[in-house]
ZAROMI-170007 format. One line per 8 residues: number of its first residue (from 1); for each residue x, y negated, z of N, C-alpha, C. Coordinates in pm, 1 decimal. Atoms other than C-alpha are relative to their C-alpha. Example, Ala and Ser with C-alpha at 12.3 -4.5 7.8 and 13.67 -1.06 7.14 Angstrom:
1 = 89.0,119.0,0.0,1230.0,450.0,780.0,90.0,-120.0,0.0; -82.0,119.0,-6.0,1367.0,106.0,714.0,-77.0,-109.0,73.0
This chain:
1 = -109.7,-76.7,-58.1,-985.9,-775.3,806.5,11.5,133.8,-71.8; -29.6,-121.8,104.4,-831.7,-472.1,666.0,-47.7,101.7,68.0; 31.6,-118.5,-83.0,-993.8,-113.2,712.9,85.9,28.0,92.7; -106.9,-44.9,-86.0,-854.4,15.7,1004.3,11.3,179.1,-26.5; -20.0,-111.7,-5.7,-679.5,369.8,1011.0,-87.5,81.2,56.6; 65.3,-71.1,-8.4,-873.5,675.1,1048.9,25.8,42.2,106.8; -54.2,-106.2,-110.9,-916.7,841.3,1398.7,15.1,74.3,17.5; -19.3,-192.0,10.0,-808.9,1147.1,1503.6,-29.7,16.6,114.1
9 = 41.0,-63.4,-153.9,-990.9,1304.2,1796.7,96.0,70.9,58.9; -78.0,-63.7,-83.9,-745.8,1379.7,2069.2,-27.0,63.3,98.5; 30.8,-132.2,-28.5,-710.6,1662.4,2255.1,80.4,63.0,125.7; 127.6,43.8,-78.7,-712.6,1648.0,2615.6,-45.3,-185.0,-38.3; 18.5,114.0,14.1,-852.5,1279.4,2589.2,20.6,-57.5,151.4; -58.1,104.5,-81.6,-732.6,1164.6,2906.7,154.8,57.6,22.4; -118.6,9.7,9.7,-373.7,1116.3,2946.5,109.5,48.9,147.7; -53.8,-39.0,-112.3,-127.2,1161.9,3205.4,-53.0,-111.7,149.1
17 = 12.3,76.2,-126.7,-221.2,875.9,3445.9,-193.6,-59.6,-39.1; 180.3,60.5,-14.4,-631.6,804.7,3282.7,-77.7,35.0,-115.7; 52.7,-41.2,136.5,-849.0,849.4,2964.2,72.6,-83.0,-81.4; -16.0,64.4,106.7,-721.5,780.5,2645.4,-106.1,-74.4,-78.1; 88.7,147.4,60.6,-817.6,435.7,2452.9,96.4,-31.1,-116.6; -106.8,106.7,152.4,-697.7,243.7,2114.2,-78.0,-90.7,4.7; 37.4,92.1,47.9,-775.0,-72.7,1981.9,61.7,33.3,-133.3; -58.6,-3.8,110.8,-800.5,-55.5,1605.3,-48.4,-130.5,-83.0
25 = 35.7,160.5,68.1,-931.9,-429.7,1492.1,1.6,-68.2,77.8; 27.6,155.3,-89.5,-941.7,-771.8,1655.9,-94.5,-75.6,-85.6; 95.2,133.5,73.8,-1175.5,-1055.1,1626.3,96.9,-122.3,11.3; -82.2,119.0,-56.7,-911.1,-1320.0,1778.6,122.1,87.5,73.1; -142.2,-50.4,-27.0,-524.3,-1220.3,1772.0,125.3,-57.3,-63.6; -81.8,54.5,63.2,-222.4,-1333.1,1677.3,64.5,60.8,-101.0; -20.7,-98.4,127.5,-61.2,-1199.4,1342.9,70.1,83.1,-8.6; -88.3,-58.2,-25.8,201.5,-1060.0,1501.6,-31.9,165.3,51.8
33 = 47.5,-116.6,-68.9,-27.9,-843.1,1687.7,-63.5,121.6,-64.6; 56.3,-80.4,63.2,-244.3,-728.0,1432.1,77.0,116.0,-82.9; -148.8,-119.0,73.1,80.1,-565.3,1220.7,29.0,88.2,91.9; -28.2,-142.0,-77.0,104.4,-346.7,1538.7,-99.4,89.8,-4.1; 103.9,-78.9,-0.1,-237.2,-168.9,1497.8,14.4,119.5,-1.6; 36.2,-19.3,-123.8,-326.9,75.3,1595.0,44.5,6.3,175.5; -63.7,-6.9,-104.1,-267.3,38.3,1951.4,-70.1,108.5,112.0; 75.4,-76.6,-78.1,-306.5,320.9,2211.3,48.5,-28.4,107.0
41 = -89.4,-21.8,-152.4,-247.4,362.8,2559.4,-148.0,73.6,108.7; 81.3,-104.5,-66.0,-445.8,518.8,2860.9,-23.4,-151.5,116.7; 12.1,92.0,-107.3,-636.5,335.0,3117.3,45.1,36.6,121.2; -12.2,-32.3,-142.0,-478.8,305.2,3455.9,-78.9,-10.6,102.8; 72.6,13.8,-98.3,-697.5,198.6,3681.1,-47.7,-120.6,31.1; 54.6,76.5,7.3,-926.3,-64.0,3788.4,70.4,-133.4,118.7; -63.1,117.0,-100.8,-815.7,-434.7,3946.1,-104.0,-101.9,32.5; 103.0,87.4,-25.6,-1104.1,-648.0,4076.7,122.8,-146.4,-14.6
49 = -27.7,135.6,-0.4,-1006.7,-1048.7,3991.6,-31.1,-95.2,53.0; 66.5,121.5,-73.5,-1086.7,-1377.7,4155.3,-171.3,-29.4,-61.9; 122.9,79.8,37.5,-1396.7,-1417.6,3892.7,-123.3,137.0,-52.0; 76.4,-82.5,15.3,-1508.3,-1038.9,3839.1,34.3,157.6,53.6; -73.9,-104.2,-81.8,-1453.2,-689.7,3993.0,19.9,116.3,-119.6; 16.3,-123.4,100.7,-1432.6,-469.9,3626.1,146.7,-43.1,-73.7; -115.0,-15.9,101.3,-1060.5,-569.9,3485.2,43.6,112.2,37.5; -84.6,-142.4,-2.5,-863.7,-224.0,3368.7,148.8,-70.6,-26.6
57 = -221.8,18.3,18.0,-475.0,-209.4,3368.1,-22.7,146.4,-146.9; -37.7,-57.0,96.2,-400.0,-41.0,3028.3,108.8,48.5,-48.5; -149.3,-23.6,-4.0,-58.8,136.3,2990.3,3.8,12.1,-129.9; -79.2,34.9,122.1,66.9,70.1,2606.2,79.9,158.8,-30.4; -98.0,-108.9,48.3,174.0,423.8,2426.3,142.6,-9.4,-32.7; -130.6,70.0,53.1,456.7,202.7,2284.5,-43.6,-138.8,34.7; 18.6,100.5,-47.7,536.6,-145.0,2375.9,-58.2,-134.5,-119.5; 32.2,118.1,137.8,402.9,-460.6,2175.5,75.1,-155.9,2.7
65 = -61.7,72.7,-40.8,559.4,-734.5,2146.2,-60.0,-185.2,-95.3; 60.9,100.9,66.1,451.6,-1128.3,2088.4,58.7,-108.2,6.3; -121.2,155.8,8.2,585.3,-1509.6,2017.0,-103.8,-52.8,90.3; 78.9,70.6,-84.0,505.1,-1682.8,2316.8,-59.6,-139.6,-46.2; 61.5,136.1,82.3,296.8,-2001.8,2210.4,85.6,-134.4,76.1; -69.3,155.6,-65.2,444.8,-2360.8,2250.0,-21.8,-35.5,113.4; 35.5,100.6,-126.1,461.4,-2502.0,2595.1,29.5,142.3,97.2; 0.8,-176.8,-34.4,507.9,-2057.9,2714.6,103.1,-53.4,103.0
73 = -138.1,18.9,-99.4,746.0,-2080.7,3061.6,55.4,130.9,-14.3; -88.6,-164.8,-7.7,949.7,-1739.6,2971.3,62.4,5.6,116.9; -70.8,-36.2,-127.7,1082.8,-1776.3,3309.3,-137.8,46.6,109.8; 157.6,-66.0,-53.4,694.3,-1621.3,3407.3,78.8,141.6,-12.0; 30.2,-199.0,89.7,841.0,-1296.4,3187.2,143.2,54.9,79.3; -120.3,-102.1,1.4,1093.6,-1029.1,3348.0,124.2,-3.0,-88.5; -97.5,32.9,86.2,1420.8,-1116.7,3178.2,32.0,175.8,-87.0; 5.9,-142.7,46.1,1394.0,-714.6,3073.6,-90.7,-6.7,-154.0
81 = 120.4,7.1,88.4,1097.6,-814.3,2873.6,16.1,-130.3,-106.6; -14.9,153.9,94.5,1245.1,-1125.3,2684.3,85.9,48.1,-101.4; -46.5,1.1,76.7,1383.1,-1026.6,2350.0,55.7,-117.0,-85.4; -11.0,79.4,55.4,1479.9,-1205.2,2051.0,-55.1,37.0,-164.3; 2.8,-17.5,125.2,1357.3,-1146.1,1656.5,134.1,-41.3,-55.5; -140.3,20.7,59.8,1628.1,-1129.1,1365.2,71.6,-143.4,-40.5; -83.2,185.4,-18.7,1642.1,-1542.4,1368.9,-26.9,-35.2,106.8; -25.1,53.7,-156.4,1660.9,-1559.0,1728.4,-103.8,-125.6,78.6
89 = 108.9,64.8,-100.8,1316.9,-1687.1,1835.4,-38.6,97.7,113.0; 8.0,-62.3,-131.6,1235.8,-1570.6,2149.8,-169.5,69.4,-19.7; 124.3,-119.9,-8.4,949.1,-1233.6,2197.6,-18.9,43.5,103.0; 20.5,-63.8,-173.2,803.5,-1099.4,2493.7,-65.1,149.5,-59.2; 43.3,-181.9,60.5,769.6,-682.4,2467.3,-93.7,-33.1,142.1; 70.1,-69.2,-85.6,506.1,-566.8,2699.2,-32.5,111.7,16.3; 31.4,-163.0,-19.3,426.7,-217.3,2838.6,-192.2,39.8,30.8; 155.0,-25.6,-20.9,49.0,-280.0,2929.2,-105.5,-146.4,-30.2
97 = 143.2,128.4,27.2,-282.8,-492.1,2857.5,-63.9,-14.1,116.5; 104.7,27.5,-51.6,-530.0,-610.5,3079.1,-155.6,-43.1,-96.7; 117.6,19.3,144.5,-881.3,-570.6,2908.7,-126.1,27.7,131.8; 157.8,31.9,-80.0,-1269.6,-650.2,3041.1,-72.3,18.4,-118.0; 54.1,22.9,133.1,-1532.2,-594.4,2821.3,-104.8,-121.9,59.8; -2.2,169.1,-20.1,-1653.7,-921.4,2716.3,-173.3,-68.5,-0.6; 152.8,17.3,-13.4,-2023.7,-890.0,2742.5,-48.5,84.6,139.4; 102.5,-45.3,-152.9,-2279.7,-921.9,3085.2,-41.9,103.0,-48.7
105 = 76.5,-138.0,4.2,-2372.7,-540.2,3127.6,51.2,98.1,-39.9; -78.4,-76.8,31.4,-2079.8,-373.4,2925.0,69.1,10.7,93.0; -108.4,-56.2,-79.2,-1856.5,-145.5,3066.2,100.8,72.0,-76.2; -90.9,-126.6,15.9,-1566.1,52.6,2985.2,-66.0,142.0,13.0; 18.5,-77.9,-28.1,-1683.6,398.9,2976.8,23.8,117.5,-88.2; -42.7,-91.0,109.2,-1608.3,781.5,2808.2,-91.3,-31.7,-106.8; 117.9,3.6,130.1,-1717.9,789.6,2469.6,-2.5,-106.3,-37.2; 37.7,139.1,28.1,-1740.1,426.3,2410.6,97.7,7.1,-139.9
113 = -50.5,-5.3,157.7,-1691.0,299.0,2019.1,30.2,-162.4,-20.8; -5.7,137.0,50.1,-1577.5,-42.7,1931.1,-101.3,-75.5,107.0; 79.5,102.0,-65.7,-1688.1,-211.3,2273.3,115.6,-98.0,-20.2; -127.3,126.7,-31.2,-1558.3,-544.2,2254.9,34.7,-59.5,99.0; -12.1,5.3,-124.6,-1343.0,-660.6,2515.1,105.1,-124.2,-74.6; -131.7,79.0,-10.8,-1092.5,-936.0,2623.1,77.9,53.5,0.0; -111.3,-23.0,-36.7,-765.1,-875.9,2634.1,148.5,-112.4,66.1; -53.3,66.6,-54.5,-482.3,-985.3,2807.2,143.0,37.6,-13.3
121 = -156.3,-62.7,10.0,-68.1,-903.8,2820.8,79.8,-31.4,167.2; -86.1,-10.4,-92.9,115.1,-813.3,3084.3,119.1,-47.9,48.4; -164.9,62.6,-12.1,409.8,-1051.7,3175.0,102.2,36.8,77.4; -101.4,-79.9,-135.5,517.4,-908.5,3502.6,-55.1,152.4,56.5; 19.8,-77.9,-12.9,488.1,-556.2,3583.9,-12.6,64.3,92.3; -1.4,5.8,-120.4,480.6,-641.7,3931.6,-195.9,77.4,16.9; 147.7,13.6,23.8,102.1,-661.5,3837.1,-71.9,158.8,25.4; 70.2,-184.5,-57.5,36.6,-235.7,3867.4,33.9,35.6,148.3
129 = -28.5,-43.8,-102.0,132.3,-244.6,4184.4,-126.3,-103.0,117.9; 82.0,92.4,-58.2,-120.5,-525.4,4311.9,-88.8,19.3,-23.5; 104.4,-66.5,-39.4,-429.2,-505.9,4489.6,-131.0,-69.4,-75.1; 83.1,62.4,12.4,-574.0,-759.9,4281.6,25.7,-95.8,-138.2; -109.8,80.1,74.4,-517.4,-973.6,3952.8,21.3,-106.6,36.6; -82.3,113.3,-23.9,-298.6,-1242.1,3956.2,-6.9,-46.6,-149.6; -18.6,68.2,91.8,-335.2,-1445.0,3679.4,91.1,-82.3,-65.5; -137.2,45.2,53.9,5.8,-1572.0,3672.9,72.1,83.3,-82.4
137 = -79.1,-110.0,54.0,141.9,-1247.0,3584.4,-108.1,50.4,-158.6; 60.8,-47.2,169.5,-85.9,-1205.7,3243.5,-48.7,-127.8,-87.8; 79.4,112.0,102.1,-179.4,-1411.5,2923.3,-48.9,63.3,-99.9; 116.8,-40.6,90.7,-423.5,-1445.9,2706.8,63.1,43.6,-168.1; -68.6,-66.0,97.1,-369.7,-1229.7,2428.9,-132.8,-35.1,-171.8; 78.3,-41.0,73.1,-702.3,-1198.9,2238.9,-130.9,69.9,23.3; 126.4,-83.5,-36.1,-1048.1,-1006.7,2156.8,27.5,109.6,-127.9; 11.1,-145.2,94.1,-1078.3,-667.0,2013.5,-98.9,132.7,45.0
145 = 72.1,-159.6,-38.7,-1244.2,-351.9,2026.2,68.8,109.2,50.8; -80.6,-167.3,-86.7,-1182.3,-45.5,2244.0,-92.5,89.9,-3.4; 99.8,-110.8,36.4,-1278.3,302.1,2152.8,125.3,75.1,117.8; -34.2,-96.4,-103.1,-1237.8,608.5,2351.4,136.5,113.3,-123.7; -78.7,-51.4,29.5,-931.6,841.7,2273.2,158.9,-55.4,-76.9; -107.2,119.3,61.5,-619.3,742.9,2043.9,-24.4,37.2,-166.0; 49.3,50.5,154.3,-611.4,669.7,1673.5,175.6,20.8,-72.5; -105.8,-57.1,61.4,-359.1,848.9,1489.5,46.9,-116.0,-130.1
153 = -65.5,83.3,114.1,-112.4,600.7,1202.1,-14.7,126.0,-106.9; 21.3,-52.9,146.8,-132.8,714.2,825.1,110.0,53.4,-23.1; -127.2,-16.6,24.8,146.2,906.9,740.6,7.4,-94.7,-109.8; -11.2,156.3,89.2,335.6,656.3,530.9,28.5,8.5,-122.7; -1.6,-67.7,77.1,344.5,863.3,227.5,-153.1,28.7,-66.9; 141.4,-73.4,-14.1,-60.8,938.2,262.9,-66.1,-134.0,-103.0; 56.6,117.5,118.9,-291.6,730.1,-17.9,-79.2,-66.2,83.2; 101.2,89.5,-50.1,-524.7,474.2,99.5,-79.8,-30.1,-67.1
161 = 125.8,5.9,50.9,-902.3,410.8,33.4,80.7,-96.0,-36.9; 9.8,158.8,99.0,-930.6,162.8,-224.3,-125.0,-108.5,37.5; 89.7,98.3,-43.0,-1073.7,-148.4,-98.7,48.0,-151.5,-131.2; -40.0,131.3,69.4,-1091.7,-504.4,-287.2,84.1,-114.7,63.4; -77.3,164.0,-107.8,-873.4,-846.4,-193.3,-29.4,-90.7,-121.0; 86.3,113.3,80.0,-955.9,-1168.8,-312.1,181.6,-79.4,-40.4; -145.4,65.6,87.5,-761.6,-1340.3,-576.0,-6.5,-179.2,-19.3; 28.3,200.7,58.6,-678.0,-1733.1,-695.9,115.9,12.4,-71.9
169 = -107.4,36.0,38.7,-457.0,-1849.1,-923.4,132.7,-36.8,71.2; -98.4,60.4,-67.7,-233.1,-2032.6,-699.1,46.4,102.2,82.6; -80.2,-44.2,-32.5,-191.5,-1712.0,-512.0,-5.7,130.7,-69.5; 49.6,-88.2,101.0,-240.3,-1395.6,-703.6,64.8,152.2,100.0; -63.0,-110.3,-95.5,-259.0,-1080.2,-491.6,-105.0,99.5,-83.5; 26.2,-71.1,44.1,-326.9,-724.4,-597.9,-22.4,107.6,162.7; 6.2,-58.0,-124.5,-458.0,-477.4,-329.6,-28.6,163.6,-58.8; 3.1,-126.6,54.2,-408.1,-99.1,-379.6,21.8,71.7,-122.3
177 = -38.4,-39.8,153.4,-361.1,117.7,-693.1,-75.0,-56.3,-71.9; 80.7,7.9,69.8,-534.7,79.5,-978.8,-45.4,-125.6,-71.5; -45.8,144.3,49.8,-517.8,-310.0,-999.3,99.8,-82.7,-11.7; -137.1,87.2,36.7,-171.2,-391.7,-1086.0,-2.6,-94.1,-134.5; 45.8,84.2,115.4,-315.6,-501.4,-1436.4,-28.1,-115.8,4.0; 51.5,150.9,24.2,-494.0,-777.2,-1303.3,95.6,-145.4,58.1; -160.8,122.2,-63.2,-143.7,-927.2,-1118.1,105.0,16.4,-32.7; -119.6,-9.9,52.0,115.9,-994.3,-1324.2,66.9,18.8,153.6
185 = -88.0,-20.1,-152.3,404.9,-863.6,-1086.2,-18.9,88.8,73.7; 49.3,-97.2,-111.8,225.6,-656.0,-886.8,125.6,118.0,23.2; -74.5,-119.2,2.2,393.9,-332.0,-965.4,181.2,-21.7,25.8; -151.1,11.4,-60.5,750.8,-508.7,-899.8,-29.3,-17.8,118.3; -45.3,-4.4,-164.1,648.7,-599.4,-573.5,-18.9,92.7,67.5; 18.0,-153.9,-104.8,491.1,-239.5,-506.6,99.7,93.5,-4.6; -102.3,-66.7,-11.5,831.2,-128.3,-599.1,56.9,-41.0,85.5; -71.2,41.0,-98.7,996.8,-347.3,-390.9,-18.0,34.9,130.2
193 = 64.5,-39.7,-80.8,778.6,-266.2,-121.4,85.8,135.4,41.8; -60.3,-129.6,2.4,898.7,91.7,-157.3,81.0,16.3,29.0; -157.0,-34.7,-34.7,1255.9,39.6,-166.4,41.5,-94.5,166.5; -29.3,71.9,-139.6,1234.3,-190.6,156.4,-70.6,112.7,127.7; 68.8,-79.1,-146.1,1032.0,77.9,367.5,151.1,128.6,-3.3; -99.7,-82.1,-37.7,1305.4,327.5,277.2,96.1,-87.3,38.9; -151.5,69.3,-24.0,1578.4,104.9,318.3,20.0,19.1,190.7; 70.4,43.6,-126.3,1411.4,24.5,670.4,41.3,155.1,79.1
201 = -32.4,-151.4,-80.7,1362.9,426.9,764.5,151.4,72.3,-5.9; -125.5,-59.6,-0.4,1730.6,523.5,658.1,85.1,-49.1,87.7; -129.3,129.7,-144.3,1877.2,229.8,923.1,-58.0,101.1,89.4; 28.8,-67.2,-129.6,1646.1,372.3,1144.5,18.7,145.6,61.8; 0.3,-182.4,-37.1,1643.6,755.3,1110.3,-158.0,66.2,1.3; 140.8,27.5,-48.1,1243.6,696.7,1133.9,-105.4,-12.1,-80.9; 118.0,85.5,55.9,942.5,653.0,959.7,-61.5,-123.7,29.3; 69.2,86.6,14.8,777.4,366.5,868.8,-128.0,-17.5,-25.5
209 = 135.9,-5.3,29.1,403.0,337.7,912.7,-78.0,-140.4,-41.0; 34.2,163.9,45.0,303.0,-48.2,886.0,105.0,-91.5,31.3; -83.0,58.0,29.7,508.6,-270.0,705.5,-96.3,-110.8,-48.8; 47.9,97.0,37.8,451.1,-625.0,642.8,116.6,-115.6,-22.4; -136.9,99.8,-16.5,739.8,-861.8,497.5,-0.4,-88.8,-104.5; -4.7,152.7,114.6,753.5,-1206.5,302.1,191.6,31.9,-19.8; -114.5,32.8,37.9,1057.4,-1236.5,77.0,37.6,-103.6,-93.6; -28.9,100.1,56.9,1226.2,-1537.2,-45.4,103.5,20.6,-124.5
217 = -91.6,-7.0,121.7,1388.8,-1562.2,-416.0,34.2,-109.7,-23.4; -59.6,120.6,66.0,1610.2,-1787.2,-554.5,-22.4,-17.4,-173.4; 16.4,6.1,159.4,1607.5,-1911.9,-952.6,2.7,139.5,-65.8; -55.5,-114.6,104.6,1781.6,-1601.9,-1049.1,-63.6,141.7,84.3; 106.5,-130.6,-75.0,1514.5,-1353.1,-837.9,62.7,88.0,103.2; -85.7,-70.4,-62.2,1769.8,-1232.3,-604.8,-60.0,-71.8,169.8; 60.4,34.7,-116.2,1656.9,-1242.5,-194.0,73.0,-97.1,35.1; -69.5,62.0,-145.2,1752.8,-1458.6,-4.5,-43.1,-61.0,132.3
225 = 86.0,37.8,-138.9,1511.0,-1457.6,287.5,-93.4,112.7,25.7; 129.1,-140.5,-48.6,1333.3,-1154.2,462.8,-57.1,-4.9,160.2; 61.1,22.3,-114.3,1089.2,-1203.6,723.9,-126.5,123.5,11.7; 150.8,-67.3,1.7,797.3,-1004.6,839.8,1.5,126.5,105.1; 14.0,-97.4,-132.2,730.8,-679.7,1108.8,-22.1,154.8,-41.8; -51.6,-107.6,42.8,835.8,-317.6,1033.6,-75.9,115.8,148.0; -1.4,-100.8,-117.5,641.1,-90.0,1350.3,36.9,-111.7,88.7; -27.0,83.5,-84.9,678.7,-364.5,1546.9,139.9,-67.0,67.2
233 = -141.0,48.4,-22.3,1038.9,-475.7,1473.6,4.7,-70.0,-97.9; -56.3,43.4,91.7,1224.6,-658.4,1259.2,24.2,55.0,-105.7; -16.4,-116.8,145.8,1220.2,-518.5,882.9,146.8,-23.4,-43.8; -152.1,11.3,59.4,1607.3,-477.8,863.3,30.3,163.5,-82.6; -24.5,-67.8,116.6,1692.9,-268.2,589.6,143.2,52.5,32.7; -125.9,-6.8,42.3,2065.3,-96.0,485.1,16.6,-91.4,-49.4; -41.4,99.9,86.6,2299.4,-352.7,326.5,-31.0,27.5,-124.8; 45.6,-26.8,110.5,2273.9,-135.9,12.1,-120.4,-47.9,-51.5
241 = 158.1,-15.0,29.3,1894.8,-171.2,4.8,-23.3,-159.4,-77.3; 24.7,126.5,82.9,1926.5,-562.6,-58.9,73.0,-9.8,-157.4; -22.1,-22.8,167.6,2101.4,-492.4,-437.6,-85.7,80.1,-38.1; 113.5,-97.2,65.2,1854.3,-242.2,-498.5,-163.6,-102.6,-68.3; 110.3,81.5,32.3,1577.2,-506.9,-455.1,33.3,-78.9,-89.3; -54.1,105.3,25.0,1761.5,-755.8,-576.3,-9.1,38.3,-207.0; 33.1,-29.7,148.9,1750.1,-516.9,-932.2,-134.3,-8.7,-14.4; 160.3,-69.1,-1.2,1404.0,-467.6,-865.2,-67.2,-121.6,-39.2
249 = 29.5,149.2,-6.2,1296.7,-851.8,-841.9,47.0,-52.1,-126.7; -114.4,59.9,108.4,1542.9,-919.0,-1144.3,-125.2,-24.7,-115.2; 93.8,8.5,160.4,1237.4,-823.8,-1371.5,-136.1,-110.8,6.6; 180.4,150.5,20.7,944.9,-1101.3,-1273.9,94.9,-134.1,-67.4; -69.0,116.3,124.0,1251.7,-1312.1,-1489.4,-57.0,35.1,-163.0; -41.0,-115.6,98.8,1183.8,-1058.0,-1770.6,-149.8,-49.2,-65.0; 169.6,42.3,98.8,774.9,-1226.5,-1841.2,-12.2,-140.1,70.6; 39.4,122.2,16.3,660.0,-1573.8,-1881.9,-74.9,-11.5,163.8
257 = 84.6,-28.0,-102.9,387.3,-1483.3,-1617.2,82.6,-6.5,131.7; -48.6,-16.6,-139.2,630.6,-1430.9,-1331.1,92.5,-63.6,-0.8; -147.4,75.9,45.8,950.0,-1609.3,-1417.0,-34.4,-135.7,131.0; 28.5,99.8,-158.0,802.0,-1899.4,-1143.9,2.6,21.3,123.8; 37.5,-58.3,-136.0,778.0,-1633.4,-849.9,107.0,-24.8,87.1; -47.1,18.1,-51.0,946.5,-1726.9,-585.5,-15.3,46.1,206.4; 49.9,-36.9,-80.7,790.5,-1616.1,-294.0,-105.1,202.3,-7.7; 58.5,-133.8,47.1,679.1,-1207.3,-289.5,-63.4,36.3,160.9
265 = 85.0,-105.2,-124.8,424.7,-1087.1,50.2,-22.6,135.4,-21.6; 54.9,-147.4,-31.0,366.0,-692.4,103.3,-54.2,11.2,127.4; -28.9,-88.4,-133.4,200.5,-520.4,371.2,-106.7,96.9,-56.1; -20.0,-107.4,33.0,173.4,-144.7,374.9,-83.3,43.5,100.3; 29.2,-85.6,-108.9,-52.0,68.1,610.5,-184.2,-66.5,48.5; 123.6,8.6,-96.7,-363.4,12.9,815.0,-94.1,1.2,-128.1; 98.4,6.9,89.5,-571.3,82.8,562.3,-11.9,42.8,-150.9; -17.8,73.9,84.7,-488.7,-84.1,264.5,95.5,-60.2,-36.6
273 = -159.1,6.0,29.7,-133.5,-152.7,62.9,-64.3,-155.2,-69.4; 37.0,149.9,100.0,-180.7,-541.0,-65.9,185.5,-66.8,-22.6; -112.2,78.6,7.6,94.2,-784.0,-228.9,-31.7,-99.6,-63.5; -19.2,131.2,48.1,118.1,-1134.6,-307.3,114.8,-72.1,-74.4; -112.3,76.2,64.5,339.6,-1341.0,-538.1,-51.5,-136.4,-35.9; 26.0,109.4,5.4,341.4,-1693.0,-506.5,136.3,-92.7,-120.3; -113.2,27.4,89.5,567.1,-1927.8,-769.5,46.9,-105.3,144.0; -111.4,75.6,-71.6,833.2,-2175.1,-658.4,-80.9,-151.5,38.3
């Protein structure tokens, strides 16, 4: 897993309604989730369950949002809370977690560093108001670590340690500065990269802190498919921004080496800037 962002000791450390908490890694999460990292929020308060008396209610600094898994009844989720992504699969935002830590004898407590805990998502929000959990109203989300306070994002401008990523022929990824040499391409897709995070912050008005987006090329290197999670949205760009890439991409025609690429991965932030280029 990729370093996680650096913390920043906050200052009071409990919040308006409990102490401040983040999660900045998972052991078991979905991929959707991990592109939201760091996650903060403040604990609310404690809910004894049918099978233990230590689950916390966790209120979400910002909301997260996930693809419900096959067989999911979205008529569980608050029709408030049912989105859609930019090809209209269905997302559930949530405002809070439910988290236990996941070992006999751990607790939640100040100060605590990477205890690992369950987690859970909040479907109905009925759930902070009840004396008790209900297990209808949450699903299983995952395992991760919870530290005490919150965990400041990288400005998205700011350099990142240099760490290694593992390469193969068949997919050929470059991770951070300094090794664009060893992947043909690289440096077009860390341009591309570039011109898609601005593209992204000028729609928005906003910075962009973790970006992560697969793009599809045709013969002649021009997009024609953008998928992937921008801050926990959809990475929609200005219209302009897709001719920009579209010059940008033009050049893996321009060497033997890349002329097959058809497929280009980035993601930007938590750590570590990596990109992939796969051929057709």
């Amino acid at each position: 897993m990729d370093s996680p962002p650096v913390a920043e000791p906050a200052s009071p450390r409990v919040g308006k309604y409990g102490p401040l908490v983040h999660l900045a890694r998972f052991d078991l999460a979905a991929e959707e989730l991990t592109w939201q990292l760091p996650v903060n929020g403040e604990l609310y308060r404690l809910v004894p369950g049918p099978d233990r008396p230590d689950y916390s209610l966790m209120l979400l600094r910002r909301p997260l949002h996930f693809y419900p898994i096959e067989g999911f009844d979205l008529e569980r989720v608050d029709p408030e809370q049912r989105i859609s992504d930019r090809k209209g699969r269905p997302m559930v935002r949530v405002h809070a977690l439910v988290v236990c830590a996941r070992f006999v004898g751990q607790q939640l407590r100040p100060g605590m560093a990477d205890l690992p805990v369950h987690l859970a998502y909040v479907i109905d929000n009925s759930l902070a108001r009840d004396e008790r959990i209900d297990f209808a109203k949450i699903e299983f989300a995952g395992a991760g670590y919870l530290s005490d306070g919150h965990m400041e994002r990288r400005p998205p401008n700011a350099p990142a340690p240099r760490t290694e990523s593992a390469r193969s022929p068949e997919a050929p990824t470059a991770s951070n500065e300094g090794q664009d040499d060893a992947v043909p391409g690289a440096d077009v897709a860390r341009e591309a990269a570039d011109v898609l995070r601005r593209g992204i912050e000028e729609r928005r008005g906003s910075p962009v802190d973790l970006l992560s987006a697969t793009f599809s090329l045709n013969e002649g290197h021009r997009v024609t498919g953008l998928t992937g999670n921008a801050d926990g949205q959809p990475p929609e760009p200005t219209a302009e921004t897709f001719a920009r890439l579209d010059e940008v991409f033009a050049r893996l025609g321009e060497q033997p080496a890349t002329v097959e690429v058809r497929t280009v991965r980035i993601r930007l932030g938590r750590g570590t800037d990596e990109v992939e280029l796969r051929p057709g």
